[in-house]
C-alpha positions in Angstrom: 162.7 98.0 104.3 163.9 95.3 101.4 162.0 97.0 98.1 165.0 95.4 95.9 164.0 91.4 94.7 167.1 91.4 92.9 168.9 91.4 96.0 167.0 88.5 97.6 167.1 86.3 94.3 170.6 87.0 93.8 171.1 85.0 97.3 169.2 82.6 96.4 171.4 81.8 93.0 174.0 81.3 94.8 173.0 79.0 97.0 171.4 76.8 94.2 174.9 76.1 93.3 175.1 74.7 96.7 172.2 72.5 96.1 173.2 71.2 92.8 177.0 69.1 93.1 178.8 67.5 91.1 177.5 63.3 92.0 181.3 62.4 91.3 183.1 65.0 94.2 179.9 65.1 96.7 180.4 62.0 98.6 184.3 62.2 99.1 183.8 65.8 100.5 180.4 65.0 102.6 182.6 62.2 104.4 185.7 64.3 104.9 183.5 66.8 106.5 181.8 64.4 108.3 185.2 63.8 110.1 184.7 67.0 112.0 181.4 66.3 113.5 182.6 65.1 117.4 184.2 68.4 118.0 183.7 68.3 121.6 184.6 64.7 122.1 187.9 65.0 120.2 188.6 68.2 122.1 188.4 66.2 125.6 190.6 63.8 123.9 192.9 66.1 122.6 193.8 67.9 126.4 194.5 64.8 128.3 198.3 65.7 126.6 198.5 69.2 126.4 201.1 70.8 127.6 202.4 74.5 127.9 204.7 74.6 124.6 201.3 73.4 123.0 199.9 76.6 124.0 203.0 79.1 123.2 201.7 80.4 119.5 202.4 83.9 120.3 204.9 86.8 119.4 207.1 86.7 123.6 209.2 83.4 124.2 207.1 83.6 127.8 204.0 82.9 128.7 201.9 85.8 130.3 199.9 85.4 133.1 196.8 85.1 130.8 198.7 82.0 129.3 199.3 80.2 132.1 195.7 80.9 133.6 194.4 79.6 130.8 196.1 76.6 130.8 195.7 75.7 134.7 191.5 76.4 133.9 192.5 74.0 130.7 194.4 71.6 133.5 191.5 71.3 135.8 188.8 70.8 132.9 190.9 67.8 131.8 191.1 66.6 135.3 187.6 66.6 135.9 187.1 64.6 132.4 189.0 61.9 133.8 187.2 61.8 136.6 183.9 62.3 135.5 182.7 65.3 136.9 179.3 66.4 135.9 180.3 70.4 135.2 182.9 68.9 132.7 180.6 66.4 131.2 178.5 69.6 130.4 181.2 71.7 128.9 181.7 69.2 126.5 178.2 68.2 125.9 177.4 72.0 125.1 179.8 71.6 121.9 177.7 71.7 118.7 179.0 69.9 115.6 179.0 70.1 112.0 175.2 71.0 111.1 173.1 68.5 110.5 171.1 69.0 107.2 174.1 71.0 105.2 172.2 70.1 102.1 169.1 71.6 102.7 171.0 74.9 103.9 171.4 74.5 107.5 174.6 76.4 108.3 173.9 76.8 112.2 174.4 74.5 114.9 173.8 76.6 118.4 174.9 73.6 120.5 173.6 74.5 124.2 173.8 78.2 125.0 172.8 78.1 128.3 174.7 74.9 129.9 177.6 76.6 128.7 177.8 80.0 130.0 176.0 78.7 133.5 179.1 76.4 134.2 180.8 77.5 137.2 183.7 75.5 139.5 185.3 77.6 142.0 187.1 80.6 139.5 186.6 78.7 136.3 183.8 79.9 134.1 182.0 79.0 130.7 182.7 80.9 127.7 180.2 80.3 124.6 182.0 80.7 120.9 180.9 80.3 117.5 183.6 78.8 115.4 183.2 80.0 111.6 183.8 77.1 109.7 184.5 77.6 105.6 183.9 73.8 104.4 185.6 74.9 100.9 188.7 76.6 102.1 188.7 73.9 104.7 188.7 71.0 102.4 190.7 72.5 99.6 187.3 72.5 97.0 186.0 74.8 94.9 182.8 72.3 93.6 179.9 70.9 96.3 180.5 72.5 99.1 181.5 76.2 97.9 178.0 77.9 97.8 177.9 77.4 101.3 180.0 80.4 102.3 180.2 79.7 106.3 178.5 77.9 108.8 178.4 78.3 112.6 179.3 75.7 114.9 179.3 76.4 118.9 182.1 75.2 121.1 182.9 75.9 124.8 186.0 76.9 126.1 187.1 78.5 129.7 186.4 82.0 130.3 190.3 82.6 130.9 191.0 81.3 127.3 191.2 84.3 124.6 190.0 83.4 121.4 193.8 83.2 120.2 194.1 80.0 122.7 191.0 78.5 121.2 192.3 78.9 117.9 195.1 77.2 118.9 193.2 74.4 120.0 191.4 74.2 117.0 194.3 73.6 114.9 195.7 70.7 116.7 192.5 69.3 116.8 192.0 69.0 113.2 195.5 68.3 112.3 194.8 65.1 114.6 191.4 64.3 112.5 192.0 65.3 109.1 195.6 65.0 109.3 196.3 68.5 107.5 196.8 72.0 108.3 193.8 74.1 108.1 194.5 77.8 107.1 192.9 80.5 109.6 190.8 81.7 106.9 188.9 78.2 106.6 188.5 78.0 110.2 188.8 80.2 113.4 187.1 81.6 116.5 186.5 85.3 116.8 186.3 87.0 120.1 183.4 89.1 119.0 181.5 85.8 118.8 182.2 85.0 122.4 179.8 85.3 125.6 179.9 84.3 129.3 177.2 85.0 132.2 178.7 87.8 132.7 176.5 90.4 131.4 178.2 94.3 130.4 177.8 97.2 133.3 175.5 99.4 132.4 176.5 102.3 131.1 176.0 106.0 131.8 173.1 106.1 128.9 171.8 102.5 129.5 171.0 104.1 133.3 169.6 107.5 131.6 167.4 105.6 130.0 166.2 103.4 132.8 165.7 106.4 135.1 163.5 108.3 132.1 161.3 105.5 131.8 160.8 105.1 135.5 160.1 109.0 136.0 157.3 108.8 133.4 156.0 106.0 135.2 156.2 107.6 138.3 153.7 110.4 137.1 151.9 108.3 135.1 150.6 106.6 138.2 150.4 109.7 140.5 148.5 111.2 137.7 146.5 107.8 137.3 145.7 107.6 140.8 144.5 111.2 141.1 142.5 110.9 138.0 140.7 107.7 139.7 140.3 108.6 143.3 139.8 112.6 143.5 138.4 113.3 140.2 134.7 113.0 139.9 134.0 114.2 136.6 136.4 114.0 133.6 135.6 117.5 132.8 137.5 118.6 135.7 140.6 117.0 135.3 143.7 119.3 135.5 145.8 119.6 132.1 148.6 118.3 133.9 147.0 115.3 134.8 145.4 114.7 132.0 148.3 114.9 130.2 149.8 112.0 132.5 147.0 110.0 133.4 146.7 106.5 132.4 142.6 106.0 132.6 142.0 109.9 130.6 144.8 108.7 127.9 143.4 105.0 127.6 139.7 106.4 127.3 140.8 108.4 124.5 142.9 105.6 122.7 140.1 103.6 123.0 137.3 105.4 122.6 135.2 104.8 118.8 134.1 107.9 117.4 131.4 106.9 114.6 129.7 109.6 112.7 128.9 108.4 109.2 126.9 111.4 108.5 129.6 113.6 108.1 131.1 114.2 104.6 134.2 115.7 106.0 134.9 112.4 108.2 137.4 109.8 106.1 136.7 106.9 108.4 137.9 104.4 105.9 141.3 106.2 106.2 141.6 104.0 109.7 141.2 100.9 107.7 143.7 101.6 105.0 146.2 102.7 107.9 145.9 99.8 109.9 146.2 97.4 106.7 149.0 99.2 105.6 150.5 98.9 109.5 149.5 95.1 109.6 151.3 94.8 105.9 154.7 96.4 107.1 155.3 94.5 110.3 154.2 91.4 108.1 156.9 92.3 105.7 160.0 92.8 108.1 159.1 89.7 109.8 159.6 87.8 106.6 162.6 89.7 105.9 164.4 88.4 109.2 164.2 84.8 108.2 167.0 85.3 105.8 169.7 85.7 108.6 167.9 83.1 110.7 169.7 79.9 111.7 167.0 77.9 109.7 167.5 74.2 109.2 165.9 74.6 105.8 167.3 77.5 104.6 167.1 76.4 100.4 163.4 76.0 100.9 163.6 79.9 100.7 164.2 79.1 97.0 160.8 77.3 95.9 158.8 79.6 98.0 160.4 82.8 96.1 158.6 81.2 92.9 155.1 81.0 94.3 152.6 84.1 94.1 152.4 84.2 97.2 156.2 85.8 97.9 154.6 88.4 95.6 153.7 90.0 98.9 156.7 89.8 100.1 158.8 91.3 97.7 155.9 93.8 96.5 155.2 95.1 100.4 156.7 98.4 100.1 153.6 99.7 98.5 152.5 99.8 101.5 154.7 102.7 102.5 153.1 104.6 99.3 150.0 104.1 101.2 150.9 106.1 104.1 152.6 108.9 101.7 149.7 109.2 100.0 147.2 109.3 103.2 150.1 111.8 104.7 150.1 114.4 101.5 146.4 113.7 101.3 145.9 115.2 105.1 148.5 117.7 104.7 146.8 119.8 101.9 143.5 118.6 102.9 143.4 119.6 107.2 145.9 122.5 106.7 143.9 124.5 103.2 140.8 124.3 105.6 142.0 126.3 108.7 144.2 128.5 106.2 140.5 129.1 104.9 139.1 130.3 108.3 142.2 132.1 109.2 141.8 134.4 105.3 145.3 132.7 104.5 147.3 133.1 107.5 149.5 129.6 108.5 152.0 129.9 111.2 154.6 127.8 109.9 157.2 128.2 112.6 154.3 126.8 114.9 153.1 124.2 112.7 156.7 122.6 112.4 156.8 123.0 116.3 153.6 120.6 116.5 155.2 118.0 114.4 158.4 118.2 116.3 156.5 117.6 119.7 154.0 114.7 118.0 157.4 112.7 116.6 160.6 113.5 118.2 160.2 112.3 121.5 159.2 108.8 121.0 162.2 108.7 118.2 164.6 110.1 120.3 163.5 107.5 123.4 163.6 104.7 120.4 167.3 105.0 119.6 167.9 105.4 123.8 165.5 101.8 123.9 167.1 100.2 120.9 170.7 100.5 121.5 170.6 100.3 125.4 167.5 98.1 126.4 168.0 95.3 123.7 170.9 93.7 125.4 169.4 93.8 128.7 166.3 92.3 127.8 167.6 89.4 125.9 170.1 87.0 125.8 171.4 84.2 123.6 173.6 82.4 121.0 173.0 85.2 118.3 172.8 88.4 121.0 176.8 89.3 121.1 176.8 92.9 121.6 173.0 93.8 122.0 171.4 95.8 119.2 172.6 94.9 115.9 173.0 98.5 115.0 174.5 99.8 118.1 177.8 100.7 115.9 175.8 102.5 113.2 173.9 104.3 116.1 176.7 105.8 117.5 178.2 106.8 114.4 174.5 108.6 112.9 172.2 108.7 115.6 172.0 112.6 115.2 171.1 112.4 111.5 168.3 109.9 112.7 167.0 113.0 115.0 167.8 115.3 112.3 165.4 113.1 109.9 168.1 113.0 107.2 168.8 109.4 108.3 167.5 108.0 104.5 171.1 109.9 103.2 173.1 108.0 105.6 175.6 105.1 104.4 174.4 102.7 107.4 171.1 103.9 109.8 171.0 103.5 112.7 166.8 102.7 112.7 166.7 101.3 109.3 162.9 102.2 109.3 163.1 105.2 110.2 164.0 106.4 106.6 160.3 107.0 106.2 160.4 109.5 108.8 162.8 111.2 107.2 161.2 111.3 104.0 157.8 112.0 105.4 159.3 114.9 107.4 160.9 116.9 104.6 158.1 116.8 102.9 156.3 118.3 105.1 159.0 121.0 105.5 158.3 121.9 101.8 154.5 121.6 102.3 154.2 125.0 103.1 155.4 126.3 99.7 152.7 124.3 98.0 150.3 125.2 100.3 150.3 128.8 100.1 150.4 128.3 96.1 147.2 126.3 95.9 145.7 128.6 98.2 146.9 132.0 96.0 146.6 130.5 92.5 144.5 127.8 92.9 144.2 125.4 90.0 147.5 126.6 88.3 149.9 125.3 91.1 147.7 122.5 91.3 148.4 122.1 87.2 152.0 123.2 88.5 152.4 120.0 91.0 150.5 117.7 88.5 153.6 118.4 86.0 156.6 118.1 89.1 155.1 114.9 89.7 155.4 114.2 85.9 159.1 115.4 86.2 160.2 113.5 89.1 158.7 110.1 87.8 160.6 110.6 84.5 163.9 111.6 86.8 163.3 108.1 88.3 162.7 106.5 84.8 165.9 108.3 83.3 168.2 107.6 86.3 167.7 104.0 85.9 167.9 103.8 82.1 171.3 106.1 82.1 172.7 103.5 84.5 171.3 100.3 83.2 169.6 99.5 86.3 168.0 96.2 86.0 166.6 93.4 88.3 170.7 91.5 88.3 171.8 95.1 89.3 169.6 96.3 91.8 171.8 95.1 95.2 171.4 97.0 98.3 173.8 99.3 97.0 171.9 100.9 95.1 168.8 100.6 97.4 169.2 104.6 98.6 169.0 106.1 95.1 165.7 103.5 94.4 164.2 103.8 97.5 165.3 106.1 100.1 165.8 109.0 98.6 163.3 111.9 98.9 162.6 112.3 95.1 161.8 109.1 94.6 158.8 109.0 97.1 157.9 112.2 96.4 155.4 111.4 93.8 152.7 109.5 96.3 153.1 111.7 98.6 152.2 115.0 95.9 149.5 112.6 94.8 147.5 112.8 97.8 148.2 116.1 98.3 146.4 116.6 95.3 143.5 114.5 96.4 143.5 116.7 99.5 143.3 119.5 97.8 140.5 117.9 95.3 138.3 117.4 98.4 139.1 120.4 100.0 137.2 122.3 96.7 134.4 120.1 97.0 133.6 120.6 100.2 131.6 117.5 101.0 129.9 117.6 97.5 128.2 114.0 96.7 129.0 112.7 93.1 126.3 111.0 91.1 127.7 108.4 89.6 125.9 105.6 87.1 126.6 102.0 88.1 128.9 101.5 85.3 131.2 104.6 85.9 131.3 103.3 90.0 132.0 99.8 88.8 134.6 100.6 85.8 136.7 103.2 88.7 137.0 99.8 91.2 137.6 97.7 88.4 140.6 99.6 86.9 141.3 100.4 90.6 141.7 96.4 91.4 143.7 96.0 88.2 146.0 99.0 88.7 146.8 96.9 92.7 147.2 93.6 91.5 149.2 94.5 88.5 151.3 96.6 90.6 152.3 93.3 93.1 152.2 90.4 90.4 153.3 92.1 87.2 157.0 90.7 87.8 155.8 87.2 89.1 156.2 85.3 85.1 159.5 86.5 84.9 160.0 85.0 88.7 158.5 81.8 88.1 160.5 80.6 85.3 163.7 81.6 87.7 164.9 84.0 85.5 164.1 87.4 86.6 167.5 88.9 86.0 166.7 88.7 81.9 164.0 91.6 82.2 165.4 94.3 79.7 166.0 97.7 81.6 163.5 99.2 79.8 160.9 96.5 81.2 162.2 97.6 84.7 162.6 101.1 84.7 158.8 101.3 83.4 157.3 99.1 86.3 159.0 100.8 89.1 157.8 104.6 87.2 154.6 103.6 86.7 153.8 101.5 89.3 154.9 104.6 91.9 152.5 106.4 90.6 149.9 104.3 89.9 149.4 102.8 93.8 149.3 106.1 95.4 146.3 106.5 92.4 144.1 103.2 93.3 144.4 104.1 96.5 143.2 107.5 95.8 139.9 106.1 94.4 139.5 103.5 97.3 139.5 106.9 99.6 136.8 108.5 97.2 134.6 105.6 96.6 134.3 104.9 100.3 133.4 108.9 101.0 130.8 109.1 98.2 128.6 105.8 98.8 130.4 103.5 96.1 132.4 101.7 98.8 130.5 98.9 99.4 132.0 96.1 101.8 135.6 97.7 101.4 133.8 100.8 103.0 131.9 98.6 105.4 135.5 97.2 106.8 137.7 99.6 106.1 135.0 101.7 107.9 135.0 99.3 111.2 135.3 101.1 114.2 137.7 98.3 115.1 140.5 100.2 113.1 140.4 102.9 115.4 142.3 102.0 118.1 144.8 100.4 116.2 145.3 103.4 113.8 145.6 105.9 116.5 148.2 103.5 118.4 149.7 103.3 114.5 152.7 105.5 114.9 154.1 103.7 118.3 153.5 100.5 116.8 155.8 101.7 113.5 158.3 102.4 116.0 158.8 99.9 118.5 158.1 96.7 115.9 161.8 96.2 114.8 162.7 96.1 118.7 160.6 93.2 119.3 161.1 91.4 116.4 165.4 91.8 117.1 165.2 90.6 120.6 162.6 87.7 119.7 164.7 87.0 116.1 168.0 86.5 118.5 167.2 84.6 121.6 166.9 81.4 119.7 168.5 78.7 121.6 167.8 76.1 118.5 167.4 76.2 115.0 164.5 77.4 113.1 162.6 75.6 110.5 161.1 77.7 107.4 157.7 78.0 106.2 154.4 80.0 106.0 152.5 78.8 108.8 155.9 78.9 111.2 156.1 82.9 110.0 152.7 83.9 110.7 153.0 82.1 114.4 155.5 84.7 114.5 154.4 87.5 112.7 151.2 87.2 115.1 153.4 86.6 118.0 155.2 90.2 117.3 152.3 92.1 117.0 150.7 91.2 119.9 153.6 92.0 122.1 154.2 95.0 120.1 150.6 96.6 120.3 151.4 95.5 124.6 154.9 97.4 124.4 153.4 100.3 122.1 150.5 100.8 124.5 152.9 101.1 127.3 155.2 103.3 125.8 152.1 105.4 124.4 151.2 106.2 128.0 154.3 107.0 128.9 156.2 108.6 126.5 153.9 109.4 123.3 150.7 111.0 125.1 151.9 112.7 127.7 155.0 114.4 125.9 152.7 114.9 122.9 149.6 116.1 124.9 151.9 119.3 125.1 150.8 120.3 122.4 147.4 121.3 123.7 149.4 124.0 125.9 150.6 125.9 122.6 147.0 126.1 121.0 145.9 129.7 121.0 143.0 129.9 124.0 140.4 131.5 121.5 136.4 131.6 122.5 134.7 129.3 120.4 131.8 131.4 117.9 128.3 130.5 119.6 127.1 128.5 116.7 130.1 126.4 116.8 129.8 123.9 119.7 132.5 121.0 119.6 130.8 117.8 120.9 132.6 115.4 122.8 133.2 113.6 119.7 134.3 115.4 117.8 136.9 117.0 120.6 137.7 113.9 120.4 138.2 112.8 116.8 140.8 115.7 116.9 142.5 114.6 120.3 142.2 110.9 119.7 144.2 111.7 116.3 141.4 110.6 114.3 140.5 111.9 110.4 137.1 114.5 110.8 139.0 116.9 108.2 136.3 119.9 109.2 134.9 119.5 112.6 137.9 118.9 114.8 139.2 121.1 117.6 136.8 124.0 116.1 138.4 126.3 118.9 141.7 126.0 117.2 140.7 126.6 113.8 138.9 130.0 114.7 142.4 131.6 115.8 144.2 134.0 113.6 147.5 132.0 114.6 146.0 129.0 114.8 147.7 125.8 112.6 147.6 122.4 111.3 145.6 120.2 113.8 146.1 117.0 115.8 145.7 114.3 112.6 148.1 116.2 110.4 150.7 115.6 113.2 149.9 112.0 113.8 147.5 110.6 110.6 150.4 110.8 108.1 153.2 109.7 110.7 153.0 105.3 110.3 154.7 103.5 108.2 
């Protein structure tokens, strides 16, 4: 999650130095590096002479057999240049060049993945490199050219050939070009940028997770096709099949559950959840065009000054939305069945429930991430699979152990919510037995924590000076990950839980001015809150914001989301909604609010695989990022909805097995809705899985373990 601006207009800066030379020094330098641009024509060139001292650049007088292999593969390419053969014609024509369009940012030229790494002539084989070019330490300048810290350029070599021998090659060819000697620094191939056709083995946890996934599936459609063929009424399905079957799981995804008149139902809660959703996948995509290979890459600069980036740059609120609707459920689900149960919470049972709802589908997302990613893609930029794969091995448990928002490099960087989200709730119990016992003091008593950790947030950044030049992603864990700092929204709604858990239902009369003054302020508080810091944007400035000016938006403005949001929720449930009730209200949210949590989860791994098999450059601009912000989601709510009926519902349908069997009261007789608002993980706060609520041991209910889960 990027929440620091400062970070992104840093960058940008930088490369405004790029975009501004001196007139006097740009054209000398543009035509030396111009010079470079037939890379794979002066290559061809350059082997109809080599020979094998050409080659010796290493610590033995001899050759080793690697040597000499490379150099016969090196022999027979040459050979086939001279005679025109159509596989050498290719390895040269896959070559990419200087990129076109330095000037406007381009630093990425992919040349032609695939007719490289497909080249095959008897035991010679294509190997695809990117060679990191440095056009200031490479021409000796310190002026034009230096804001442009490295670009990519793709070159073709034989399999056989280490990245030391291409090196090699690279040096003479440029001392016959430019005449000079470039230093390794300026110039060079790295094996870790290297690929052929030949993809890795798969590995003893790659194969684990294969044969997981294919089990599930396995039941899934035994269960399925039972469910279909020898079930006549859904009333009689077996647990077990339920649990696994497709059609019963779909039904109850899809299902729309509409009962307006019922005080205790938050419907517009599946609104705000799936805006929120739609608002955080938005956000990521936006954030991977900064390490795309975009031919327009400076253009990142006027668009940072338009309101519009606003969104961009604001869209962690978002995240407050779901602390707030997560404490809000909490308090709200959990004071109720402590109510029917005379102040009896199984804790130990109620953490169990979480655990079963969550951990599953995390601990299959790290397996899917690091192990499925470089099987189901390849290309120019997919070296090594998932880009985390590294970090994942070194704090995968602390992921699983939801501490991941502590750790120097996670391995899920979006899973820091989780993490945040789930020691909360570990503490919830505290609170909740307070409110519960002392009523309005502990409520008095949370009001005041929440006063104390917004002035610890305040403090900490005017002790250190914090300020908008200063905010780098180093700091980004004691701004944004850690606990404290999110606490606030989350203690928020808990309050508003436990407000609405005291009135019971109860309808406020409100005049039209009071209703119109709360949406009012409640518009203001929102829009204030995502274009207060635009001014000090536009003018390209940002970094002369005084601390103090800072420190008091990010305070303030933590507490104050989680607080418009708060009336939003209470407008819509007393009559004052009006339209935002009437969509945020659709029965259309439904579906996508209860498939919310799996599509939190599995975004990242389809925006990483569709981010890195580019073959060709990317072009930068509103309309291009909302083709693919659309894109993602649709194959994400696909992938989620696969993964939901094979790992989510049927490992978290055990949860039904650990409710208490109690006999229902005869006056209390769940309807199939609401069973189903409670199964379907939906927000009825009073009428939900009735049976559960009546037992002495009894806990927090379905939507506490899912509603409060998404992102």
């Amino acid at each position: 999650m990027v929440k620091i601006p400062g970070f992104i207009l840093l960058s940008g800066l930088a490369l405004i130095s790029a975009t501004q030379p001196e007139d006097r020094s740009v054209l000398e330098e543009f035509q030396r590096l111009r010079k470079l641009k037939p890379l794979g024509i002066e290559f061809a060139d350059y082997f109809r002479n080599v020979t094998l001292g050409d080659l010796s650049l290493f610590d033995s007088q001899l050759p080793t057999q690697d040597d000499l292999q490379c150099l016969n593969d090196i022999s027979m390419l040459v050979s086939a240049l001279q005679g025109g053969q159509y596989w050498a014609l290719k390895m040269i024509d896959s070559w990419g060049g200087i990129p076109s369009g330095i000037f406007t940012g381009n630093v990425y030229d992919l040349g032609n993945f695939d007719e490289c790494i497909n080249i095959k002539k008897d035991s010679l084989r294509g190997k695809y490199c990117f060679l990191d070019v440095s056009p200031a330490k490479m021409l000796g300048v310190q002026s034009s050219l230096s804001g442009i810290v490295k670009m990519k350029t793709a070159t073709c070599f034989p399999a056989s050939c280490s990245a030391t021998h291409m090196n090699k090659f690279v040096d003479q060819i440029l001392k016959r070009i430019l005449n000079v000697t470039i230093p390794s620094t300026a110039m060079s191939i790295s094996e870790d940028s290297c690929q052929t056709a030949e993809r890795e083995p798969w590995n003893g946890l790659t194969i684990l997770t294969i044969v997981i996934l294919s089990l599930m599936a396995v039941a899934v459609t035994i269960a399925t096709l039972y469910d279909y063929f020898l079930v006549r009424s859904q009333d009689q399905l077996p647990t077990a099949v339920k649990l696994f079957s497709a059609r019963a799981n779909s039904r109850a995804l899809f299902r729309v559950v509409e009962n307006k008149s019922n005080p205790n139902v938050i419907e517009c809660l599946h609104g705000i959840r799936g805006m929120s959703l739609f608002w955080v996948v938005w956000l990521h995509q936006y954030a991977n065009i900064f390490t795309s290979p975009n031919i327009n890459r400076f253009s990142i600069l006027s668009w940072l000054q338009t309101p519009f980036t606003m969104f961009f740059l604001e869209g962690p609120f978002s995240v407050d939305s779901f602390f707030f609707i997560g404490g809000l459920l909490v308090s709200l689900i959990t004071l109720r069945v402590m109510e029917r149960n005379k102040g009896r919470l199984n804790v130990p049972l109620m953490y169990l429930h979480r655990l079963i709802r969550i951990l599953p589908i995390l601990a299959m997302s790290i397996l899917v991430y690091t192990q499925l990613t470089g099987v189901l893609g390849n290309g120019p930029l997919f070296k090594g699979g998932y880009s985390k794969k590294a970090a994942c091995e070194k704090t995968w448990f602390m992921t699983l152990l939801f501490v991941s928002n502590f750790a120097n490099d996670m391995c899920l960087d979006h899973t820091w919510y989780l993490a945040v989200d789930m020691q909360l709730f570990l503490i919830s119990p505290i609170l909740l037995f307070a409110l519960y016992k002392w009523g309005k003091k502990a409520a008095a008593a949370i009001f005041v924590l929440i006063v104390l950790l917004s002035g610890c947030l305040f403090a900490t950044m005017m002790v250190n000076h914090y300020s908008i030049a200063s905010l780098d992603l180093s700091l980004q864990k004691k701004m944004y990950y850690h606990t404290h700092t999110h606490a606030a929204p989350w203690l928020i709604g808990f309050l508003f839980g436990y407000f609405m858990y005291l009135n019971k239902g109860r309808k406020f009369k409100l005049n039209w001015m009071a209703a119109w003054s709360g949406w009012i302020l409640c518009l203001a508080m929102i829009f204030t809150s995502i274009f207060a810091l635009y001014p000090k944007i536009e003018s390209g400035k940002p970094w002369l914001m005084t601390t103090l000016e800072v420190s008091s938006y990010y305070t303030l403005t933590r507490v104050g989301w989680p607080m418009a949001i708060g009336w939003v929720v209470f407008a819509c449930m007393q009559g004052y909604g009006g339209l935002a009730n009437s969509f945020l209200s659709s029965p259309l949210w439904q579906p996508l609010s209860k498939l919310s949590y799996s599509i939190y989860i599995w975004h990242g791994f389809i925006q990483e695989i569709n981010q890195r098999i580019v073959r060709t450059n990317t072009y930068f601009s509103n309309y291009q990022v909302m083709l693919n912000f659309w894109s993602t989601m649709g194959f994400t709510v696909l992938f989620s909805y696969l993964l939901y009926l094979l790992i989510e519902a049927p490992i978290g349908g055990l949860d039904i097995l650990l409710r208490p069997k109690m006999k229902a009261p005869a006056e209390i007789k769940p309807t199939t809705d609401s069973a189903q608002v409670g199964e379907g993980h939906g927000v009825d706060v009073d009428s939900s899985n009735q049976r559960e609520l009546e037992g002495a041991d009894s806990t927090v209910e379905t939507p506490v373990d899912k509603a409060e889960l998404e992102q």
